[in-house]
N, C-alpha and C positions, 0 to 999 in steps of 0.2 A: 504494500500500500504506500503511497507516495504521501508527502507533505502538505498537497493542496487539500483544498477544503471541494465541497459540491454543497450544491444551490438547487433548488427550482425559486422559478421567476415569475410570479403572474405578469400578464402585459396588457392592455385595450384589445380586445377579439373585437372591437369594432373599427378597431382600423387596423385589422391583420393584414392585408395588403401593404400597407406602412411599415408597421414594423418587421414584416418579412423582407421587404428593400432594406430597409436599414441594416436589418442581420447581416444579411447577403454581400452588404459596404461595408459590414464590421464595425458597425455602429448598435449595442445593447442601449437602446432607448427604453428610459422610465416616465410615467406620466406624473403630475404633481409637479410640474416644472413651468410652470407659465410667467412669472413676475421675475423680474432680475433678482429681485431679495432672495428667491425659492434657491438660489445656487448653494447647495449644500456647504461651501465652503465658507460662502458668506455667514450660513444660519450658525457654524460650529464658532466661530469665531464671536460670535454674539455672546453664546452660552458659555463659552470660555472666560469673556470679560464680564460674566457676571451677568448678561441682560435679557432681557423677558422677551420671548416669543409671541409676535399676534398670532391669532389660534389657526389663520392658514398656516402659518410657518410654523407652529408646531406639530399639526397633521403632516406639513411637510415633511419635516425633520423626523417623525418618529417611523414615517413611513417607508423613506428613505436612505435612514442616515448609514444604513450597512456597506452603500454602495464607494461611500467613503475610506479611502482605504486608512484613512487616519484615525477613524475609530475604533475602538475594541472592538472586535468578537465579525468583524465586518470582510467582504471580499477584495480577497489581493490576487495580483497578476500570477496566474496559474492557477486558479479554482478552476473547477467546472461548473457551469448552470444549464440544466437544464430548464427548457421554454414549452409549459403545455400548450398546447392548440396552435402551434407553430410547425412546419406553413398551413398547415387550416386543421380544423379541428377536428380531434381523435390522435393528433397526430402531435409527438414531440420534436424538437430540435435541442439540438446539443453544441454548445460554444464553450472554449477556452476565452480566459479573459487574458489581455497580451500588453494591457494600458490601464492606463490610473483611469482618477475621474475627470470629468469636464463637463461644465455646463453651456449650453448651446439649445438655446429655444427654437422647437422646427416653426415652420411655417403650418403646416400638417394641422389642421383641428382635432382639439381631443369631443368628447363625446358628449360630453355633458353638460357644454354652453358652448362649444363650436368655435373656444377662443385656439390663438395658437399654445401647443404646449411639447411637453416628452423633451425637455432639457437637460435631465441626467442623461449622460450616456458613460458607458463603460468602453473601452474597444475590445472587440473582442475577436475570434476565428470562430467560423462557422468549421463543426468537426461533422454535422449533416448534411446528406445534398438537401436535392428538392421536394424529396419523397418522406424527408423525416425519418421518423418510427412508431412505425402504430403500434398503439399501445396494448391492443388486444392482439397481437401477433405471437406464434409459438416462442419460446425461448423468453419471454418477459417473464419479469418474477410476481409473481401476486403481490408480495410485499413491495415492491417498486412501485405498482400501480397506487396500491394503499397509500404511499407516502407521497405521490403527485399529485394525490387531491387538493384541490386549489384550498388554502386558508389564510393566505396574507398576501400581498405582494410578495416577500420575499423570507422563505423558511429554508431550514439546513435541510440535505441530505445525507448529510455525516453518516447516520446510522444505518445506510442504505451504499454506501460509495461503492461498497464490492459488487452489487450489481449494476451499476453505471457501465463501470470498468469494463466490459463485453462490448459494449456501446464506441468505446475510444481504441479499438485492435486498428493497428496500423498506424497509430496516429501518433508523432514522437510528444514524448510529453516532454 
C-alpha cells in the first residue's frame, strides 16, 4: 500500500458535461466557489488571524477546506479520488491529483441560481478513459460500492484503498 490517501468527490451531475471537460483538461472542479472571498486560501487566512466567517464563507470553508493542501487531514499531490456519476451516471472516474490548489471562477453556471461558479480546482490526471467504470460491473467489491454512496462532497476512502488499487494497474504511481 503506498503513502497517498483516496477520496471520492461529489460534483454538480447537472452540469456533468462540464465537469467531465474539465477532468478530461485536468482540471478537478468544486462548486461553492462563486465570490473572490470563497478562495479557500483567502477564507484560511481569515480564520488564522483570528476573524469571523459570513455564513456563505463558512458553508464554504467547511465544505471545502480539504481540498487545501495546507490543512490537516486534507488532499495532497498523489491521493487518488474517485468521481461518482463521472462521465455520466452509474459510472465512476478515477484521477491522481498532480497540483496544489487554485482558485479560478469558471464562467460555466452552477445550478442553483445560474451564477458563475466551480473555483476550487485541484489539477489532476485522468487515470479513466471515456467509459469510466461501472459500478455494477463483475470484479467490483460490494464494499467499494457501499463506500461511494454519495454523503458529502468530499469523504475518505482510506478504509477501502485496496480495492481502488485494481482500478490504477498500469498506471505509475
Amino acid at each position: 500500500m503506498t503513502s497517498h490517501r483516496y477520496w471520492a468527490m461529489r460534483t454538480d451531475q447537472a452540469r456533468r458535461a462540464f465537469t467531465w471537460r474539465e477532468l478530461r483538461a485536468g482540471r478537478m472542479r468544486q462548486g461553492w466557489g462563486i465570490r473572490p472571498d470563497d478562495n479557500l486560501e483567502h477564507l484560511q487566512r481569515i480564520r488564522r488571524a483570528g476573524g469571523r466567517l459570513d455564513d456563505f464563507g463558512r458553508e464554504v470553508w467547511l465544505g471545502n477546506r480539504r481540498l487545501l493542501p495546507t490543512e490537516p487531514g486534507s488532499m495532497q499531490v498523489g491521493d487518488i479520488v474517485v468521481l461518482p456519476h463521472l462521465p455520466r451516471y452509474g459510472a465512476w472516474s478515477v484521477v491522481r491529483v498532480i497540483g496544489g490548489y487554485r482558485y479560478a471562477v469558471s464562467d460555466e453556471p452552477n445550478t442553483w441560481n445560474g451564477a458563475p461558479d466551480y473555483g476550487h480546482i485541484r489539477d489532476v490526471e485522468l487515470l479513466t478513459d471515456e467509459r469510466g467504470i461501472d459500478r455494477v460491473r463483475e470484479g467490483v467489491p460490494e464494499e467499494l460500492r457501499k463506500a461511494m454512496r454519495n454523503r458529502q462532497r468530499l469523504w475518505s476512502l482510506d478504509p477501502v484503498a485496496e480495492q481502488v488499487e485494481p482500478f490504477l494497474v498500469g498506471r505509475p504511481r
